[in-house]
DRENDREN-840546 format. One record per residue: residue number from 1; residue in one letter; x, y, z of N, C-alpha, C in turn. Coordinates in steps of 0.001 Angstrom, whole numbers. Layout:
# DRENDREN-840546
{r NUM 'A' {X Y Z} {X Y Z} {X Y Z}};
...
END
This chain:
# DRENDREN-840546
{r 1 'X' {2760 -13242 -10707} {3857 -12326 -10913} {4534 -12036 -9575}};
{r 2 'X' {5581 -12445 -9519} {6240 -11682 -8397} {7906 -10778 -8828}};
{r 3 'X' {8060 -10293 -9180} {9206 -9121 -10006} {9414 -8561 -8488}};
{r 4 'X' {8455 -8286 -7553} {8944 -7313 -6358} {8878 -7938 -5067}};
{r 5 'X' {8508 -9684 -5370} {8128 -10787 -4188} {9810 -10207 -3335}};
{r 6 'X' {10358 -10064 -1455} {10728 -9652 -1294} {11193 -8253 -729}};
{r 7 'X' {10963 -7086 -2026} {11548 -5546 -1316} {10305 -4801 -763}};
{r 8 'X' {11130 -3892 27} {10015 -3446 718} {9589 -1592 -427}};
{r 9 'X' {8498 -902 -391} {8023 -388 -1254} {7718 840 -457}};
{r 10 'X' {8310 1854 -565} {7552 3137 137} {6877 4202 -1017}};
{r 11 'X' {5720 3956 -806} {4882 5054 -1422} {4691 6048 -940}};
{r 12 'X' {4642 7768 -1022} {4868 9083 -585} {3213 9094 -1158}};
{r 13 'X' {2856 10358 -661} {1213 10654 -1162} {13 8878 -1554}};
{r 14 'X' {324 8200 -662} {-724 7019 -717} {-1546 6848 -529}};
{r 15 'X' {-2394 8164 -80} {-4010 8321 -276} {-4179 8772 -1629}};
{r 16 'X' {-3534 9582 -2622} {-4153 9809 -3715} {-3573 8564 -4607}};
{r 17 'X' {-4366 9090 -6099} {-4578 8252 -6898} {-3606 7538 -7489}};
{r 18 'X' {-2356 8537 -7945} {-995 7893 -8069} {-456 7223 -7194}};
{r 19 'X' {-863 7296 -5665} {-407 6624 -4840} {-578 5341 -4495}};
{r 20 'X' {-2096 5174 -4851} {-2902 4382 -4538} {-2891 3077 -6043}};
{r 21 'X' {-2648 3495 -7140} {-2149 2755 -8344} {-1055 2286 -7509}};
{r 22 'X' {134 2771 -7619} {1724 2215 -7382} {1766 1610 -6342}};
{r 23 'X' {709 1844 -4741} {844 711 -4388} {219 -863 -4599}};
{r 24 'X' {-887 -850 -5383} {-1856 -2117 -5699} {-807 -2590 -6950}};
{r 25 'X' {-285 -1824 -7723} {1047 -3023 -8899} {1755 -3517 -7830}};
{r 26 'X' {2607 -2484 -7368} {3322 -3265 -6322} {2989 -4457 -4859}};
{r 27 'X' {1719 -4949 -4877} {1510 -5854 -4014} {986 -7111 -5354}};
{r 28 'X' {867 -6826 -6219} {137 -7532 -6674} {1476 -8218 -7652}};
{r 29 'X' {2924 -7265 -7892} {3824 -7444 -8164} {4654 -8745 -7055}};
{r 30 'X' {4430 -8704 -5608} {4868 -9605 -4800} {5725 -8384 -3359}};
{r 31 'X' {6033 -6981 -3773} {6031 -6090 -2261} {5495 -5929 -1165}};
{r 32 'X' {5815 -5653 -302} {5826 -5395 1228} {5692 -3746 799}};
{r 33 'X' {4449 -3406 693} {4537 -1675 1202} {3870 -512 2062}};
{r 34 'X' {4883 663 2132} {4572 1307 3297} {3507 2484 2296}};
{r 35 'X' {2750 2858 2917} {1919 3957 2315} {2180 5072 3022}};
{r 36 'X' {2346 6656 2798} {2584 7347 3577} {1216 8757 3128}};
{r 37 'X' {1162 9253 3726} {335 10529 3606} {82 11166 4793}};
{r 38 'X' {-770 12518 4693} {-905 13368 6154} {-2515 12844 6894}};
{r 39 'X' {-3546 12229 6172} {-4588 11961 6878} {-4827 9704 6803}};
{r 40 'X' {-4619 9997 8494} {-4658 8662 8859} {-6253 8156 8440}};
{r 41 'X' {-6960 8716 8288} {-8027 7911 8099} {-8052 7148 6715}};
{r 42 'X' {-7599 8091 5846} {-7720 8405 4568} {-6674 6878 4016}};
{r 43 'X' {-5549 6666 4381} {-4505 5538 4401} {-4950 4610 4951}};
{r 44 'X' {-6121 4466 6504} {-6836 3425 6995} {-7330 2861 6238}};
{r 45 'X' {-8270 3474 5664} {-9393 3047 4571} {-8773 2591 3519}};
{r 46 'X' {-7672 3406 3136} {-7054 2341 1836} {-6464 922 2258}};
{r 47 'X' {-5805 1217 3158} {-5010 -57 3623} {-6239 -1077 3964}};
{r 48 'X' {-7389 -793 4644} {-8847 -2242 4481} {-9078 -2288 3179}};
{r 49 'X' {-9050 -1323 2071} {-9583 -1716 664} {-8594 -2644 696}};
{r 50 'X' {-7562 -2852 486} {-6525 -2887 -605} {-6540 -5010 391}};
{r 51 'X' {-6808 -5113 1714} {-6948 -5881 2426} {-8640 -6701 1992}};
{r 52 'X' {-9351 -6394 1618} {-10617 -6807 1004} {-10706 -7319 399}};
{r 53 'X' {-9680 -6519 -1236} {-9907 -6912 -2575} {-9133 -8748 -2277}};
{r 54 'X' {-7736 -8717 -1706} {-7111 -9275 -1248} {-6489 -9974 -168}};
{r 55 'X' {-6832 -11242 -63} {-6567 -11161 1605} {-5078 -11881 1648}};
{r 56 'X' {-4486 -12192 651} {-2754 -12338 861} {-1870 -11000 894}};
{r 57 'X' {-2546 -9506 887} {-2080 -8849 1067} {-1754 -8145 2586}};
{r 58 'X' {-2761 -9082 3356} {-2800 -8763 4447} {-1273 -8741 5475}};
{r 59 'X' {-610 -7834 6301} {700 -8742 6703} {1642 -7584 5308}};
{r 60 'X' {1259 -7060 4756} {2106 -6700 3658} {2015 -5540 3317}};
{r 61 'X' {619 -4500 3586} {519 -3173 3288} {487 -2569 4806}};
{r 62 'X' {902 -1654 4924} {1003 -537 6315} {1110 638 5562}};
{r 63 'X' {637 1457 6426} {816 3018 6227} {1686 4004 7748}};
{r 64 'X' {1909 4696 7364} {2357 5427 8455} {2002 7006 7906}};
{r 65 'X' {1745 7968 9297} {1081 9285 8945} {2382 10182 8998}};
{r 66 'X' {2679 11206 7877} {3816 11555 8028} {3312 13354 7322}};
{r 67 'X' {3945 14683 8021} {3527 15309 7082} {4755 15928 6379}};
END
């Protein structure tokens, strides 16, 4: 599937759970996305999961700490 191969994807609250759904459709859709939330660790750790499950996602998920 790629429907989102291409745009880039900003997710708001991407440590929680809604966040964390909308960004794994959207990489798995074919996006480039940014994850945003207030605790960097918390977005670290997602951004290695999400890099684990997947390693073509690598290059494609970032987060940035924003409050």
């Amino acid at each position: 599937m790629s429907r989102l191969k291409g745009l880039l994807t900003i997710i708001t609250g991407g440590a929680g759970e809604i966040g964390k759904t909308l960004a794994r459709k959207a990489l798995e859709e074919g996006a480039c996305v940014v994850i945003t939330g207030r605790d960097p660790g918390k977005l670290q750790a997602f951004q290695n999961e999400l890099i684990a499950l997947n390693d073509a996602f690598t290059g494609r998920i970032n987060y940035v700490v924003m409050d």
